[in-house]
Phi, psi and omega in degrees: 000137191244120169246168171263125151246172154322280188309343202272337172298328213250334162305328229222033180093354178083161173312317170281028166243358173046030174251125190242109168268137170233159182315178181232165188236097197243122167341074199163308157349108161329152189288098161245037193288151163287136232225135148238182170227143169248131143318084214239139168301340190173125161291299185223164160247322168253035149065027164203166188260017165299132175275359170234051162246289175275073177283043217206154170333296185277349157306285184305346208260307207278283214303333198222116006235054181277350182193327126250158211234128173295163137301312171256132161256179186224148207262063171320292171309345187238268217242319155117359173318140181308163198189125156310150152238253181268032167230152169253354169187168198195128184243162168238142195280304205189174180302314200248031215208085150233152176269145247181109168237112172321143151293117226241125143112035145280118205253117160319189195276326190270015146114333176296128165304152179269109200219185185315322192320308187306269218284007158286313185302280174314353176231018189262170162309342186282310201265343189205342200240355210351323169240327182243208211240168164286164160064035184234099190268349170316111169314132171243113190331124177191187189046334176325316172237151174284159166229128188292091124054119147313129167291144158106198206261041154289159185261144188306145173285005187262359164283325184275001161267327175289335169319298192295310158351280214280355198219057189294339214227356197292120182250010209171095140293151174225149178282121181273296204180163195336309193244015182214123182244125198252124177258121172258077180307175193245009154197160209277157207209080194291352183246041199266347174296326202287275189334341182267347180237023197249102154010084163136345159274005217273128212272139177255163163241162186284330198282301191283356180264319197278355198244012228244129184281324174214199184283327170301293158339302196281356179251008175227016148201062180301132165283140194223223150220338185331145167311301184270100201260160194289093158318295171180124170255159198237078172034090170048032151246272237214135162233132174220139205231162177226150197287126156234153219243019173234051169255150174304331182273013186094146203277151174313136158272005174289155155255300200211148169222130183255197155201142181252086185323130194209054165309354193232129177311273173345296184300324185296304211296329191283343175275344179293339188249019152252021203060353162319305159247151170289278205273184171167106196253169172075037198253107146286129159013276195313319180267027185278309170296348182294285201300309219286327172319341188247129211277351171313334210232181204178136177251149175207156187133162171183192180322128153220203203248106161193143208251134159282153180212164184246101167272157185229091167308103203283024178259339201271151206293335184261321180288349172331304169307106160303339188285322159287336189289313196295315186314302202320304214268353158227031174261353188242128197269083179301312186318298171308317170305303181312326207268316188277316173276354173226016180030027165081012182266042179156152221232199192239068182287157179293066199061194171269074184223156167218158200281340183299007175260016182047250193288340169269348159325150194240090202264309168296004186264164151209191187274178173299138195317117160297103196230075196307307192278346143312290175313337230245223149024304180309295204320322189275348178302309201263007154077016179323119173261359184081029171305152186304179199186089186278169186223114170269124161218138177300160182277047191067032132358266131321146186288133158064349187343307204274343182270352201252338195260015159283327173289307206269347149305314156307313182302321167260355111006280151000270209270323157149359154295132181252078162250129211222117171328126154218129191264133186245169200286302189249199160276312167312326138316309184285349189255319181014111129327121178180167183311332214271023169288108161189354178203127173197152193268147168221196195222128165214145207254186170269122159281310167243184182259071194216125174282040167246017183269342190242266209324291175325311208261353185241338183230017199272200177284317150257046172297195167290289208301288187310323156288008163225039172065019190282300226226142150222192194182103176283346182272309170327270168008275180320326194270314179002301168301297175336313220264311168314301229249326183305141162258354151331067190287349186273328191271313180294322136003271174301321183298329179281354156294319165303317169311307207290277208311307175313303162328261193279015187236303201265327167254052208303115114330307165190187192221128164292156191243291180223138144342144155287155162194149194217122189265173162170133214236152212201141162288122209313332191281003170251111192254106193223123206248120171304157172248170193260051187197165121004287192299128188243162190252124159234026169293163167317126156115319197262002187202108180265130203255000000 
């Protein structure tokens, strides 16, 4: 195995001299593909490689596009624009009806073509939907706790909620034939395309789910189509993948990639400038001109599309009151959070919206006004008594986590909110149901460019907050279904400026905080291109070897 070291930088001219040679691979040849380990804040959170389990930031990093692959793909290298994947064209039948034509002599990691059977499978009741139903807008309890996987193949209950999140209305595929397939919804759906190329559609193969002694087996080593295959994961360490060389996009320039849990900022960057690691992802801001000082190394990364947020349990005894969730939201100085703590490397968006959703971007909305004396006037309107407010947070998670809720605690400190930090080990801490539940950071992306890709699908019926008792709405709710089911862009249009308004105003759900960005420094001489995502590409074309 030829790995990149510290020595291998310094044969090859040293660290100033930023020249990194790595072998070429010629076919006939011994492997000398180069091997890296990347530096990660966190591999998984729930300690397996189901994309619909690990719906999450650090999910998406491992996951894309090194081990799984849509049917619709997304233009990692570009825009994030559809792009085939495992499909090579897609038709719409009708409103509720589109065909699906495969891609042909595409070979799982264990050597099986890929035909209609997988994407009948990846989409039953066994692998993804279990019990429940289309056309149901009742919420399904899940996430308060992680749970471990039951022996033998039941499925955990947060996959068939996250099933539902992303399909509420998907009633079937049917096989046209070995390479063509029909998703047949149970109401008309302008966004069933969206849905096809969004984190959580993603093709299994069947054979390995059926050869799998439970469910737990088959999720920390899922057969796939990915450039890379699962070697082994190792709990709150390590993933480590290998190359496969009968992938369809052309063979890997990778031999082996690992990713390493590095929880403390410092260590990823000091093992990255001694050569330990090739990568070191989840790098603020603030410390970006430090590596750029050694002329060797280099940061890449910027905004994507994902927004940090402040959530609110509108069950906890003082937030019951919308009139405090509304103070929270205008006690808080975003701007100055960009400015002091993203060093102006990322903005303030018009809410949980993005522009890439064209004609339904809402150009007239923004977040709530930062207005400390506004905020002031609520508390007393809701009669506040400074009663504690706890806030659970992770240890940076997030890029700056711990720096931002120290900020955004004094800001509401200001005005006259008493909210006081408890730092928790997981996620599962962090969702608890319990009193002392009330205030905590998330993240939520776009998948596609429709907003029933955010709002709908992260704060709806079945978002995470409604499905772990946080937060509800019967009017959001209502339009959720409207926004789903309608084919009206002018009317859907409207109805999601009112979800906004509902959301973020009259019931803060949450508040937005900033666009998200995500950085990561590598040495110059590895000519290797970030994507404009969580996700990093190590495929043919994107990392030369």
């Amino acid at each position: 195995m030829s790995k990149l070291t510290r020595r291998t930088i310094l044969k090859s001219g040293g660290a100033a001299a930023g020249t990194l040679l790595l072998p070429r691979f010629a076919i006939g040849q011994a492997d000398n593909r180069p091997s890296v380990t990347i530096a990660v804040q966190k591999v998984t959170n729930a300690n397996v490689l189901d994309v619909l389990r690990e719906q999450s930031n650090v999910g998406e990093r491992v996951f894309f596009s090194s081990i799984w692959e849509g049917l619709i793909s997304k233009n990692w290298r570009g825009n994030l624009e559809a792009v085939p994947g495992l499909a090579t064209e897609w038709r719409r039948i009708d409103d509720q009806t589109v065909e699906v034509k495969l891609r042909q002599g595409v070979k799982f990691h264990n050597g099986d073509e890929l035909t209609a059977e997988d994407v009948l499978f990846t989409f039953s009741r066994e692998r993804m939907f279990g019990e429940t139903e289309a056309k149901s807008r009742s919420t399904i309890q899940a996430f308060e706790k992680i749970p471990m996987p039951k022996p033998g193949k039941e499925l955990p209950p947060d996959v068939p909620a996250v099933a539902r999140r992303i399909w509420p209305d998907l009633v079937r595929v049917d096989a046209v034939d070995k390479y063509t397939v029909r998703f047949y919804n149970a109401t008309p759906d302008v966004t069933i395309e969206g849905r096809l190329s969004r984190f959580g559609s993603d093709i299994a193969n069947r054979r390995a789910w059926d050869e799998s002694a439970s469910y737990l087996d088959w999720a920390r080593k899922p057969v796939t189509t990915g450039p890379y295959k699962v070697v082994e994961l190792k709990p709150d360490v390590s993933l480590t993948l290998e190359a496969h060389d009968e992938y369809w996009g052309g063979r890997p320039p990778l031999k082996r990639i690992r990713f390493l849990e590095v929880p403390e900022v410092a260590s990823r960057i000091n093992g990255l400038l001694s050569g330990e690691y090739q990568f070191a992802c989840d790098i603020p801001p603030d410390q970006i001109a430090g590596i750029e000082k050694n002329s060797a190394f280099e940061v890449q990364g910027g905004t994507i599309l994902n927004h940090r947020l402040t959530v609110f349990d509108k069950n906890h005894a003082v937030l019951a009151n919308p009139l405090v969730r509304r103070a929270f939201t205008h006690a808080i100085d975003r701007q100055a959070i960009v400015d002091s703590l993203w060093a102006g490397r990322t903005r303030v968006p018009k809410g949980l919206q993005w522009e890439f959703y064209g004609d339904m971007f809402n150009a007239d909305w923004d977040v709530p006004a930062y207005d400390p004396k506004l905020a002031q006037d609520l508390l007393r309107q809701a009669n506040y008594k400074g009663d504690p407010i706890p806030y659970r947070l992770l240890n940076n998670y997030y890029t700056n986590q711990v720096a931002t809720a120290q900020v955004l605690v004094e800001m509401w400190k200001s005005v006259g909110l008493n909210v006081e930090i408890e730092t928790k080990e997981n996620w599962s801490q962090i969702m608890e149901r319990a009193p002392t539940r009330a205030v905590r950071d998330w993240s939520n992306s776009a998948a596609f460019n429709d907003p029933v890709s955010s709002l709908v699908a992260q704060h709806g019926p079945n978002g995470q907050q409604q499905q772990i008792g946080e937060w509800t709405n019967a009017e959001l709710n209502k339009l959720s279904e409207f926004l789903e089911t309608s084919t009206d862009r002018a009317a859907r249009k409207k109805a999601f400026h009112r979800m906004l308004e509902i959301a973020e105003r009259e019931d803060p759900a949450y508040t937005v905080l900033h666009q998200n960005a995500t950085f990561t420094a590598k040495p110059k001489s590895i000519k290797w291109k970030a994507a404009p995502a969580f996700a990093m590409d190590f495929r043919a074309g994107n990392f030369e070897a």
